[in-house]
N, C-alpha and C positions, 0 to 999 in steps of 0.2 A: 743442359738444365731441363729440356723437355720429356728426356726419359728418367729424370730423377724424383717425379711424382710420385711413383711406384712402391717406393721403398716404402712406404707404412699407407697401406691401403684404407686400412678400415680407420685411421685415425683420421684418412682425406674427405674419406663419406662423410665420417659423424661430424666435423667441423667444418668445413668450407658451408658458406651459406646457399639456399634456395634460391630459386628462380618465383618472380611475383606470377601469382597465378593468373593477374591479370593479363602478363606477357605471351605465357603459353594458350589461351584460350582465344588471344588476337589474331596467335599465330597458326594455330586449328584455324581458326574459323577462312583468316584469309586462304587457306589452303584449296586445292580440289577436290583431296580426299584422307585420309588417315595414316595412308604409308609415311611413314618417316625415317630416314639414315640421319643419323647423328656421329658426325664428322670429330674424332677426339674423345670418345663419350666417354672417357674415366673408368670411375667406379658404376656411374648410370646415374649421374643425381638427377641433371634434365631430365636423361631418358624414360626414368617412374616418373616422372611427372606430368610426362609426354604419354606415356601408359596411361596412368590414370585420366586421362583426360580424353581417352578411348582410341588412342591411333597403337597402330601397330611399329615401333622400332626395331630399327635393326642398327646396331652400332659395328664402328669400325674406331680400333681402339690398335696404338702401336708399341703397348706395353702390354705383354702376358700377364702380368699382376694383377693388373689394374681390370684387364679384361676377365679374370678369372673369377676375380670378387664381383662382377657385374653378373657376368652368367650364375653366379651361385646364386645372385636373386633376381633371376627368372628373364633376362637380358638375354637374346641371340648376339651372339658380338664377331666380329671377324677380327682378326691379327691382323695387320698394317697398316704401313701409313695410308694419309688418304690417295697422295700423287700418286703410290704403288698401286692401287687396290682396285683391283677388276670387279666393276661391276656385273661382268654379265649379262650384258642386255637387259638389267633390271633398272625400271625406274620409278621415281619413288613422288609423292604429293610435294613434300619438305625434304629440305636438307640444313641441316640445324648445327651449329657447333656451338656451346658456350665455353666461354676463358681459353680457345686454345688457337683459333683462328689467325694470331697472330704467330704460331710456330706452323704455319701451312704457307708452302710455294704461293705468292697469290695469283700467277700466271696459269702454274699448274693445277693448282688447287681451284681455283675457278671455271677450270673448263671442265674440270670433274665432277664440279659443280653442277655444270647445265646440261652435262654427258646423262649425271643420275636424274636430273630432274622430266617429270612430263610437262608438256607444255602448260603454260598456266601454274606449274609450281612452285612455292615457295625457296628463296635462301631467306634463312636466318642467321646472323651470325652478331652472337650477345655476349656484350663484358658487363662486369658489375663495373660503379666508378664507385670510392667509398674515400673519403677524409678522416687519418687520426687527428684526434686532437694537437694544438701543435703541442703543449707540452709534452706528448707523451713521443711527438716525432724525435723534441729536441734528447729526449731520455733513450731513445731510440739509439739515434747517432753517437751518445755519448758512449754507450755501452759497446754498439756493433766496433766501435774506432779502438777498445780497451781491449777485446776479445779477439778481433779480426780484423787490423788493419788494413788488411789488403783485400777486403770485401766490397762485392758489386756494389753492397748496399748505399744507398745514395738521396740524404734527407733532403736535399736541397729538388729534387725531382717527386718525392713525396710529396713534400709543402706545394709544387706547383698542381701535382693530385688532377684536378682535373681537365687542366691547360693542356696536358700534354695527353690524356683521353682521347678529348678532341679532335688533335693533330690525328691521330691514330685513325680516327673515326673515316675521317673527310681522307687519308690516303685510302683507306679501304673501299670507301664509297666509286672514288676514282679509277681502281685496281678494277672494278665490278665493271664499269663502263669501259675498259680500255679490254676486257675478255669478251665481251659483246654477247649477243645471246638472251640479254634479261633488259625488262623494262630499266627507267631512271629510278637508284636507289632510294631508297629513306629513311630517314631515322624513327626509332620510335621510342621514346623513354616512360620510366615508370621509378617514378620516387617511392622510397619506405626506408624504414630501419628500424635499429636494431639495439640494442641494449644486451653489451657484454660486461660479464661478471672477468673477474682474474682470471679464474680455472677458463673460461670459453676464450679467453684470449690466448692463451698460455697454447690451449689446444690448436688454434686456429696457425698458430705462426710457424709453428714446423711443419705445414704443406704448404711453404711458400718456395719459391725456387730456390731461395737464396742460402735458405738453412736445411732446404734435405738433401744437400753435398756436403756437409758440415761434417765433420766428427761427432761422436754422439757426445764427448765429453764436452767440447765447444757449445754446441747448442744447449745443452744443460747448463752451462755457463752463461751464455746468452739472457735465456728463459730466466731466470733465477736475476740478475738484473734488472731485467722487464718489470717481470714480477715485482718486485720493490719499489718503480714506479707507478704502477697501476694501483698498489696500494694506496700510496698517498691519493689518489685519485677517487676512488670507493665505486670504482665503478664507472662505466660512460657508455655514450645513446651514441651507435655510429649511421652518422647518414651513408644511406645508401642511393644510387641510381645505377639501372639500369637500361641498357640503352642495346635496341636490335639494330643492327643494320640490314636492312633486306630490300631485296627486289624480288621481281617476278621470270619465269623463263617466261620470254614472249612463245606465244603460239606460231607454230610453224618456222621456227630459229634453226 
């Protein structure tokens, strides 16, 4: 599932949501200085953001697609994973991943961690949490059970939404402290949301894992059920949180 984001690039950029700007400017600031590698970096959604907010990134991206659409807007991006990928004796203020952190070794991927980072520099590593509505989870389930029986997809783990975030959160937290290397983690959350129309939702659910393995005729099947519940709906405001987990590399580690 992790290398099937790929498959429609520019439909992952234009729908998948932003990062609050509150988040990246906490995250500058805690920094020592403007370098940044962004572990996962996609299409580059963090990574202009991290731009525009005056640091320099460099992504490392393990999908050619997805790295190729970032460099075509103005992204340096390296091919590989992050466990694989040689630093070089380069290191960096930040080391940032959003939404992907959980498809990374957290043994290996932590030490690669604190391998890139200079002392005193930042990990970030941020998921959005977000809640459907539940009628729109129960139309969810009806439809995925009618279309693809034998799909991951799984309401009764939705409905728990951000029960099991959490769980995530506090193993990550844990993972950080058992690679050593970086101060005691912490979290940092930032509430907003959002208000999707049909068409924004419509667009946003084929970059989910679940459906960009799908047949293209299934997902269009899919979609087109959705669709006819979100009708009846006229629309909905979805909360969103976002939550970093991060520590520091101690100096001299």
């Amino acid at each position: 599932m992790a290398e099937s984001f790929g498959v429609d690039a520019e439909r992952y950029d234009r729908a998948r949501p932003r990062y609050p700007d509150a988040m990246v400017d906490r995250i500058v600031a805690a920094s020592p200085g403007p370098d940044v590698l962004d572990v996962g970096c996609g299409t580059g959604i963090a990574a202009r953001q991290f731009q525009a907010a005056g640091c320099t990134v460099l992504g490392v991206e393990p999908d050619a697609r997805m790295a190729d659409f970032a460099r075509e807007r103005g992204l340096e991006v390296e091919v590989a994973t992050f466990e694989a990928w040689d630093p070089a004796g380069r290191q960096f203020d930040a080391v940032i991943a959003g939404q992907v952190w959980h498809w990374v070794d957290p043994v290996a991927g932590g030490a690669k961690a604190a391998q890139s980072l200079r002392p005193g520099g930042r990990l970030a590593l941020f998921w959005h949490m977000f809640e459907f509505p539940a009628e729109l989870l129960d139309a969810f389930a009806t439809v995925y059970q009618r279309v693809v029986p034998d799909s991951p997809f799984n309401v009764q783990a939705m409905k728990q939404g951000r029960k099991a975030y959490e769980s995530g959160f506090t193993k990550t937290m844990d993972e950080i402290r058992q690679v050593g290397g970086f101060g005691d983690p912490e979290q940092w959350r930032f509430d907003w949301e959002r208000s999707y129309t049909r068409d924004q939702l419509l667009e946003l659910l084929p970059t989910t894992g679940v459906l960009t393995r799908l047949p293209a005729e299934k997902v269009a099947e899919i979609l087109a059920g959705i669709g006819d519940a979100i009708d009846a709906t006229a629309g909905f405001t979805m909360p969103y949180t976002t939550v970093a987990v991060t520590a520091t590399r101690t100096t001299g580690a």
